[in-house]
N, C-alpha and C positions, 0 to 999 in steps of 0.2 A: 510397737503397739503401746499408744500411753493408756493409762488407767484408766479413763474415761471407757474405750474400746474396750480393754479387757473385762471391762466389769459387766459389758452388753455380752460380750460373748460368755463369761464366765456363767449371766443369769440365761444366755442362751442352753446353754449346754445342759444346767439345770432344771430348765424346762424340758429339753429335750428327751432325758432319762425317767424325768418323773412321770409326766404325759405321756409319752410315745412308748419308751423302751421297756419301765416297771411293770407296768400295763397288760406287756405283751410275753413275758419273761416264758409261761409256760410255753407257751406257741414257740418260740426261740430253743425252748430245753426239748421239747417233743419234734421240732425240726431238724435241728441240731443246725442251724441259720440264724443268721439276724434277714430278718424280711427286707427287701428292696426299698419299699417307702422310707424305710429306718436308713438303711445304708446312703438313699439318695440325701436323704436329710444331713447325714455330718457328712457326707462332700460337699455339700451346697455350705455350710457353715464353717467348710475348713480344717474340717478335724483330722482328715487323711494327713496332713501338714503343719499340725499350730504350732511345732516348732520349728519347724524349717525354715529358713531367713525369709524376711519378704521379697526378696528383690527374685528368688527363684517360686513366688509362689504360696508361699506359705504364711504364718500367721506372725510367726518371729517371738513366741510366747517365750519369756525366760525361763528357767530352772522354776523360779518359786512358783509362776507361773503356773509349769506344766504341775508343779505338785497344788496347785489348788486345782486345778482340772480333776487328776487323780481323784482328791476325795470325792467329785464330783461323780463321775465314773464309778466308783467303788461303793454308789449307793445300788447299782443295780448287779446284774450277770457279768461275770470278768469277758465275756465273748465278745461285748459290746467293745470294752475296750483294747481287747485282743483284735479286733474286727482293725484297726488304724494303729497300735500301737509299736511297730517294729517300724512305720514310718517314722515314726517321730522320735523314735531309741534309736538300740542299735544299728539298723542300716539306714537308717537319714543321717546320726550323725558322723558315720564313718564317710559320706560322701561329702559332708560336711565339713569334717576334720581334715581326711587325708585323701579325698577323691578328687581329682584330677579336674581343671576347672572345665574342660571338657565333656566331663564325666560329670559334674556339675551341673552344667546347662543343661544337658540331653536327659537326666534320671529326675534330678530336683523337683521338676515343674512335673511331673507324671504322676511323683508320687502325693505330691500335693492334691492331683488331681483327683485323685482316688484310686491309683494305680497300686495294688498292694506287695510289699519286698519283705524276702524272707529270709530267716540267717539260717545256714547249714553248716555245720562238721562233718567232715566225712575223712576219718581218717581211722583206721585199726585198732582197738583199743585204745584210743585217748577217751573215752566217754564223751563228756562235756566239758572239761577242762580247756578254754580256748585259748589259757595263759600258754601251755605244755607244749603244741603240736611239735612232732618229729619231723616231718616232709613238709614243705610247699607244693601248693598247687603248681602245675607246669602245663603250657601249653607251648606246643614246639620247645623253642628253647629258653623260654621268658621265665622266670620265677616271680611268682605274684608274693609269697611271703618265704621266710627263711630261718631257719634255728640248726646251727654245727654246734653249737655247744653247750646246747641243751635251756637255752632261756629263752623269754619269749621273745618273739622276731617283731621287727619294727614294723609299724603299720605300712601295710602296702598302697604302692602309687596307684597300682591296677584294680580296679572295686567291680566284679562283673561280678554275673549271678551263678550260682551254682544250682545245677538241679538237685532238689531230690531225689534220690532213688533206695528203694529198699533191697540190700545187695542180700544176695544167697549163702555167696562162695568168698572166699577173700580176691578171689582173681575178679568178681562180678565189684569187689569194694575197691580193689584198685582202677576199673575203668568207670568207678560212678564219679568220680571229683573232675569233669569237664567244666570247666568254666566256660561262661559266657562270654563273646567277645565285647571289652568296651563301647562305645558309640563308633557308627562308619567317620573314619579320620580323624580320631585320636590319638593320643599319645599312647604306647603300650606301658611297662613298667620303666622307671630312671632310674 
């Protein structure tokens, strides 16, 4: 995106929160929603995406970029940008980084589209620590990530979704970590 673009979207985004979203913030806090109108608006603008590369979709916003968006964002309700913001973090760039270019084509262009992905921990007292984990996720016999010796484990080939689940019992914690399978005819982990 050269500057010219970013600066329409940047003054887009601005408008958007001032007019539409500021506007509406009780309505949002008393719903506990961002309204449809609002949500069709920053898919139609790209925001599900702006930094996911273009070529899958996305807006291709750099680093400085995404943080002048932020202050943009942070003039209104964090929900607004909690509403798009694990696309364009954590799990956009993890499919980004080290998902599988299979995994690539099939998740990229979704999330862009306003498909929303969520990051989960689900492991026995590690809290939130996601440097730590002790087990990898397994399905059949495949290990998505790995730590024997107690450091963090190298990012994984395999980037599928995990559900959430709120477990009861430690036996309800060990069958909550199912992964999702990859896209049909992909590569599993290498």
């Amino acid at each position: 995106m050269d500057a010219a673009d970013f600066k329409a979207v940047r003054d887009a985004v601005r408008r958007l929160v001032r007019e539409d979203v500021v506007p509406r913030e009780d309505e949002i806090e008393e719903t506990d929603a961002i309204p449809e109108d609002v949500r069709r608006e920053a898919a139609d603008m790209g925001l599900f995406g702006y930094t996911l590369p273009e070529e899958h979709g996305g807006l291709g916003a750099t680093l400085s970029e995404d943080v002048q968006l932020a202050f943009e964002f942070g003039r209104t309700t964090p929900s607004f940008r909690s509403m798009f913001g694990t696309n364009n973090g954590l799990a956009g760039k993890v499919l980004v980084n080290v998902g599988a270019e299979e995994q690539q084509r099939h998740w990229l262009p979704r999330l862009a589209d306003s498909a929303v992905a969520s990051f989960a921990l689900t492991e026995a007292e590690a809290g939130s620590d996601r440097q730590e984990p002790r087990q990898g996720v397994r399905r059949g016999n495949l290990r998505a990530a790995t730590t024997s010796d107690g450091h963090s484990p190298r990012p994984p080939r395999c980037v599928g979704a995990l559900p959430v689940l709120g477990p009861s019992s430690h036996s309800d914690r060990q069958r909550a970590a199912q992964p999702l399978p990859p896209p049909p005819g992909s590569a599993a982990v290498t």
